[in-house]
BABAPA-258877 format. One record per residue (C-alpha): residue number from 1; residue in one letter; z, x, y. Coordinates in steps of 0.05 Angstrom, whole numbers, always signed. Example, Ala and Ser with C-alpha at 12.3 -4.5 7.8 and 13.67 -1.06 7.14 Angstrom:
residues 2
<n = 1, res = A, up = +156, east = +246, north = -90>;
<n = 2, res = S, up = +143, east = +273, north = -21>;
END
This chain:
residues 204
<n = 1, res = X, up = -168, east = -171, north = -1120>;
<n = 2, res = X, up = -99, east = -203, north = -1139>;
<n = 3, res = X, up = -78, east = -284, north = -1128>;
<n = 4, res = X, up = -81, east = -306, north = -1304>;
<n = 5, res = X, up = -141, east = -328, north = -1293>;
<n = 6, res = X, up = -199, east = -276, north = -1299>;
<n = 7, res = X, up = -269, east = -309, north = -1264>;
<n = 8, res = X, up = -336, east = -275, north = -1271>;
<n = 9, res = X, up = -381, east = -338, north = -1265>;
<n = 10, res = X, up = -411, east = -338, north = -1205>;
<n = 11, res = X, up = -414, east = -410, north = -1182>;
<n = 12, res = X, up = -337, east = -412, north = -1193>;
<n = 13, res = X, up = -325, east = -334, north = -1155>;
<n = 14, res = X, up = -370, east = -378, north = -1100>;
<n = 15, res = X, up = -327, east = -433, north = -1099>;
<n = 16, res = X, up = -266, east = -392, north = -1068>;
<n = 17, res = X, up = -318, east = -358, north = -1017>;
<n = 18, res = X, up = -295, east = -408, north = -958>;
<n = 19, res = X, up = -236, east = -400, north = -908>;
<n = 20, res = X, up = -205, east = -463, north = -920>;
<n = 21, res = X, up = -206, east = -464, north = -996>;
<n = 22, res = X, up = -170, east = -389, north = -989>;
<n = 23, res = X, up = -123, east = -425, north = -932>;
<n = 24, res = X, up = -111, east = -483, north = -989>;
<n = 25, res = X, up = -97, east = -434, north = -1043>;
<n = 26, res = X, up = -46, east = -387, north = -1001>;
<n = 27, res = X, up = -12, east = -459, north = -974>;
<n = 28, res = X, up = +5, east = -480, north = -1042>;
<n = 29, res = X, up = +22, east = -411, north = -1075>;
<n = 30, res = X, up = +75, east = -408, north = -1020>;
<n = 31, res = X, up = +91, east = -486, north = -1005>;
<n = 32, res = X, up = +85, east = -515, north = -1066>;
<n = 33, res = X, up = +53, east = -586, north = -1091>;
<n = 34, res = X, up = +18, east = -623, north = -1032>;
<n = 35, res = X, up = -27, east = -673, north = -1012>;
<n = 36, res = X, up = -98, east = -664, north = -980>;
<n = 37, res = X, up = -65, east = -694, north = -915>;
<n = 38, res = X, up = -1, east = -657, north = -911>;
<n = 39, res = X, up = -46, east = -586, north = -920>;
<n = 40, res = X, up = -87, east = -617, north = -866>;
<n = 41, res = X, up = -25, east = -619, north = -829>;
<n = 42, res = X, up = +5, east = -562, north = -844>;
<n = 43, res = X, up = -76, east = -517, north = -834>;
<n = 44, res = X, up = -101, east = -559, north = -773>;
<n = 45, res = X, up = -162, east = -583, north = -807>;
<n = 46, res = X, up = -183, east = -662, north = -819>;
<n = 47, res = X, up = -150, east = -692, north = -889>;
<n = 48, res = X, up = -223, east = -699, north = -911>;
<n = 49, res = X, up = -251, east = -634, north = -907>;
<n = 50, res = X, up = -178, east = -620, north = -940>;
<n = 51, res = X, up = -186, east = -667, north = -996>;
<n = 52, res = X, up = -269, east = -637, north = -1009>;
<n = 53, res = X, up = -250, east = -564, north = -1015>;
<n = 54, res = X, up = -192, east = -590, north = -1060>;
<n = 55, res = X, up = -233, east = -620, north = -1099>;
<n = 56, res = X, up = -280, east = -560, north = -1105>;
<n = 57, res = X, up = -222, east = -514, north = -1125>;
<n = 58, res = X, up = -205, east = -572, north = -1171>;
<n = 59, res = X, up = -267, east = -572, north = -1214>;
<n = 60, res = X, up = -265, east = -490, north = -1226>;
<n = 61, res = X, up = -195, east = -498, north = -1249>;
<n = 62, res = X, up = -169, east = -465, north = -1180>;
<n = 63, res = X, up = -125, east = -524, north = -1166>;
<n = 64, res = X, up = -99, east = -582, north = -1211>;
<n = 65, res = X, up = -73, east = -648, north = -1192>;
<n = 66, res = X, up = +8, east = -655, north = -1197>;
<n = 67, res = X, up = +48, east = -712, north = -1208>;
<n = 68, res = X, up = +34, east = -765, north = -1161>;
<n = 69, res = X, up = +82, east = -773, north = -1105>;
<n = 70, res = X, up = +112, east = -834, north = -1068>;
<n = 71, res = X, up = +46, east = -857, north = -1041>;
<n = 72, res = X, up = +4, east = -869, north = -1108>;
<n = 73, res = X, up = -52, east = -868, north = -1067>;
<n = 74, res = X, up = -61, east = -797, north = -1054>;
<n = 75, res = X, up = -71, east = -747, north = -1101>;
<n = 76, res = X, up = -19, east = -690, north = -1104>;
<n = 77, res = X, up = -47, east = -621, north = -1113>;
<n = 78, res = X, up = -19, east = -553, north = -1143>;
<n = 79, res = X, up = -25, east = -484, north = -1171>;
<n = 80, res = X, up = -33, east = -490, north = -1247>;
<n = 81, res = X, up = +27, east = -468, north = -1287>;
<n = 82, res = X, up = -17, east = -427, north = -1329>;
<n = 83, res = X, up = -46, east = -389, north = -1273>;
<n = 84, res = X, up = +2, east = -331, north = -1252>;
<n = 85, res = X, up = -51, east = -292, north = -1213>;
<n = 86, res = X, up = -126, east = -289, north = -1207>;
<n = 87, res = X, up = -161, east = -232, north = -1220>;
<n = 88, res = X, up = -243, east = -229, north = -1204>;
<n = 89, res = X, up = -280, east = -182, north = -1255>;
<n = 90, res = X, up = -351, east = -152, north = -1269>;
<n = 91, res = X, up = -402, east = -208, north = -1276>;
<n = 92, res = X, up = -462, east = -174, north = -1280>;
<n = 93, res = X, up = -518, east = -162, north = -1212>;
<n = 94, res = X, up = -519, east = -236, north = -1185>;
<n = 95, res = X, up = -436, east = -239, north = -1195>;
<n = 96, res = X, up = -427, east = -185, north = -1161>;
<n = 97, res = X, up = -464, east = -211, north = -1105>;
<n = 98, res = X, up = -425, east = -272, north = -1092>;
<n = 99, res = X, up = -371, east = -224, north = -1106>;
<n = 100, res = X, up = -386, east = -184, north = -1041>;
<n = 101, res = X, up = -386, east = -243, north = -1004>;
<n = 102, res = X, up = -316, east = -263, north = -1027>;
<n = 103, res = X, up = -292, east = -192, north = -1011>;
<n = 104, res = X, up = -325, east = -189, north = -939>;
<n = 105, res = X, up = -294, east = -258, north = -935>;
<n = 106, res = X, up = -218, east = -235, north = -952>;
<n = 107, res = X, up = -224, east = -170, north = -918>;
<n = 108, res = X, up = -249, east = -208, north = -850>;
<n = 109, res = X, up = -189, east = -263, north = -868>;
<n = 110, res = X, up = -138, east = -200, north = -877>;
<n = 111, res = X, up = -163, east = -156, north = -817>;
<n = 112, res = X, up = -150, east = -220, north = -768>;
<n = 113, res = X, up = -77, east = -231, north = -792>;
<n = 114, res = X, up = -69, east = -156, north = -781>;
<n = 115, res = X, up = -97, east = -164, north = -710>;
<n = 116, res = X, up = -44, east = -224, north = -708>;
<n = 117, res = X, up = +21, east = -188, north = -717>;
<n = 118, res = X, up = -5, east = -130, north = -672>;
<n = 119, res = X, up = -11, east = -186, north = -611>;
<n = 120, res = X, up = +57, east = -220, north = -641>;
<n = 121, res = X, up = +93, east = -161, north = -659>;
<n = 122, res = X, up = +138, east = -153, north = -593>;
<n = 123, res = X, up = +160, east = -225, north = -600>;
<n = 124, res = X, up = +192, east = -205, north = -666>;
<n = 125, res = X, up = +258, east = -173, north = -687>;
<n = 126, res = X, up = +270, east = -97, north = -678>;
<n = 127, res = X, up = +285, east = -95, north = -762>;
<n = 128, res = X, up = +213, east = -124, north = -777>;
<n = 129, res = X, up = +177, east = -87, north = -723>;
<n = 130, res = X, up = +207, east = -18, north = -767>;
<n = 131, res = X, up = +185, east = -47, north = -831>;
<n = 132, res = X, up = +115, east = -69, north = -816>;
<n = 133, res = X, up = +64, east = -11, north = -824>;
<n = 134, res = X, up = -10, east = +6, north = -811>;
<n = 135, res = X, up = -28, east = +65, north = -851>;
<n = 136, res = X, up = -105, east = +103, north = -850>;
<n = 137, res = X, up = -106, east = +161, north = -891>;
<n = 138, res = X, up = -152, east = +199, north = -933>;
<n = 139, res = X, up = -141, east = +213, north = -1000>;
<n = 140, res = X, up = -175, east = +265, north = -1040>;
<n = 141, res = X, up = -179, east = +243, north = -1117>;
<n = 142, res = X, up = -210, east = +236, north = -1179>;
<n = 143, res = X, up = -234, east = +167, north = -1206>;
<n = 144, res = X, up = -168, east = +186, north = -1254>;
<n = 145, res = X, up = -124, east = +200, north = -1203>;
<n = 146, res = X, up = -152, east = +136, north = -1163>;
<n = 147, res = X, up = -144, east = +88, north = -1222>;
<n = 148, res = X, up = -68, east = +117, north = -1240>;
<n = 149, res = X, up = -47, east = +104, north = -1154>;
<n = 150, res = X, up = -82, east = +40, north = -1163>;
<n = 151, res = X, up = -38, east = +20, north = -1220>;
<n = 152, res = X, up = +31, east = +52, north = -1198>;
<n = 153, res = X, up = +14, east = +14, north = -1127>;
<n = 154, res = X, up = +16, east = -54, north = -1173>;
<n = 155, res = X, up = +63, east = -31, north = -1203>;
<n = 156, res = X, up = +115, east = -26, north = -1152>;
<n = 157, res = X, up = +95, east = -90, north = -1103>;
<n = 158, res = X, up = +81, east = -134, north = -1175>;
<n = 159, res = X, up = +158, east = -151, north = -1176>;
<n = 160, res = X, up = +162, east = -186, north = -1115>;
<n = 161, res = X, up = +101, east = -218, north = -1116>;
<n = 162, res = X, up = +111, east = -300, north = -1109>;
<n = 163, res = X, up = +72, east = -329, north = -1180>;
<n = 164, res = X, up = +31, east = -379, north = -1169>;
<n = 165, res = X, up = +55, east = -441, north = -1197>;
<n = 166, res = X, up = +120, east = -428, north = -1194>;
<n = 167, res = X, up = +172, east = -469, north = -1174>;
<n = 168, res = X, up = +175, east = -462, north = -1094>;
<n = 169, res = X, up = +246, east = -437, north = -1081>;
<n = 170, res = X, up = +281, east = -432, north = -1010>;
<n = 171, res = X, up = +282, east = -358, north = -981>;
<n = 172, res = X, up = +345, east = -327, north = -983>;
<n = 173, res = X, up = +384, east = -291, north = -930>;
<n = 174, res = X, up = +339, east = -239, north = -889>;
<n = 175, res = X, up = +284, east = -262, north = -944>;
<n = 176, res = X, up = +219, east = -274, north = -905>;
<n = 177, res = X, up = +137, east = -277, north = -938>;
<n = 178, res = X, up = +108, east = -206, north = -923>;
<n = 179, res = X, up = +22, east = -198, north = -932>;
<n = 180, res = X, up = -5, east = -134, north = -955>;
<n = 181, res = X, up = -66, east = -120, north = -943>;
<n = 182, res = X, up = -90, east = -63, north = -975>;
<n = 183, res = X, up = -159, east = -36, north = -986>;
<n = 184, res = X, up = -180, east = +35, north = -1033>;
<n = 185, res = X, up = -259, east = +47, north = -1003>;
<n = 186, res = X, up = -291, east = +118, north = -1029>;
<n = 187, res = X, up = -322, east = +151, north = -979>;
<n = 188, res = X, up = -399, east = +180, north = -980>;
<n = 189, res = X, up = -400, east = +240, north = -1026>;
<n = 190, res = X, up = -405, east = +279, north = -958>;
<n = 191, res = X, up = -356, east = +242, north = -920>;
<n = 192, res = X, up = -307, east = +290, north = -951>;
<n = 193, res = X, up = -301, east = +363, north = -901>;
<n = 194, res = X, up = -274, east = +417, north = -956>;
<n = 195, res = X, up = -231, east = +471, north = -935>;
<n = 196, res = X, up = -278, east = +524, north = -931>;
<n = 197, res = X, up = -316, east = +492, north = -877>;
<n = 198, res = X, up = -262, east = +469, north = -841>;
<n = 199, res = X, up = -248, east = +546, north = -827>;
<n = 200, res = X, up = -323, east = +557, north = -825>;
<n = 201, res = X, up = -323, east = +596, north = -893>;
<n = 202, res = X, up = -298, east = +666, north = -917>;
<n = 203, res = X, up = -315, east = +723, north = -864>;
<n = 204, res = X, up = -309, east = +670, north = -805>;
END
């Protein structure tokens, strides 16, 4: 899981296990510094549930006040600088519990914005409809084979990836924000249907 910061406590893998704290952490990896109000705004939830899950992310290191704005008043929240990506690792049985959840939480999060540009996707240009993709394939590896894909798969998307905490910059011509959403889930030993009983085995 990709967003560096490497988390295996569990109370702080819990603390991103909520829609709107994910919501808060993709609005300021892509928009930048904001208030609690203007991601209220901007995420069509109230400026104090906004400002609480801020708050949360604040205390796990998630999130980190900026420089205040024109209204002192309100506090000004960012991506820190020091965290290019976030990456959750092993953390023993009861992290990888509240590890699950996070994961059923992103995949349910990713498999809605998939079901999104399917019922938005004849609204949008002819050059974006040919560049998006659905792909469901099986793969036949070895824990090898699936760590070196993993890694060349990085590998080629890590380049355009936006860092968080960078300096939000103004999309360029034909630049627009693309999700992937990809997913590697081994099968069942037996959910794999070898050759030889696909023909039904020698002398069929």
């Amino acid at each position: 899981m990709l967003w560096g910061m490497e988390i295996n406590d569990p109370k702080a893998i819990r603390a991103l296990a909520h829609p709107l704290r994910l919501d808060l952490l993709d609005l300021l990896t892509t928009g930048g510094p904001a208030t609690a109000a203007q991601c209220g705004r901007a995420l069509g939830a109230s400026q104090a549930s906004c400002s609480f899950h801020l708050r949360q992310l604040g205390k796990y290191g998630f999130v980190e006040e900026a420089a205040p704005g024109p209204d002192r008043r309100e506090r000004v929240w960012q991506i820190p600088r020091s965290q290019p990506e976030l990456r959750i690792t092993e953390g023993g049985p009861a992290g990888e519990v509240v590890r699950g959840e996070l994961e059923r939480l992103v995949a349910q999060r990713g498999l809605r914005e998939v079901l999104d540009w399917i019922d938005r996707r004849e609204n949008e240009s002819a050059e974006w409809r040919e560049q998006s993709d659905l792909v469901s394939a099986i793969a036949v590896l070895t824990a090898e084979q699936a760590a070196e894909l993993k890694a060349r798969m990085w590998e080629l998307i890590q380049p355009h990836l936006l860092p968080a905490g960078a300096e939000v910059r103004e999309l360029g011509p034909g630049e627009r924000a693309v999700r992937y959403f990809m997913a590697a889930t081994p099968l069942p030993p037996s959910g794999v249907v070898r050759d030889s009983e696909k023909t039904g085995g020698a002398g069929a």
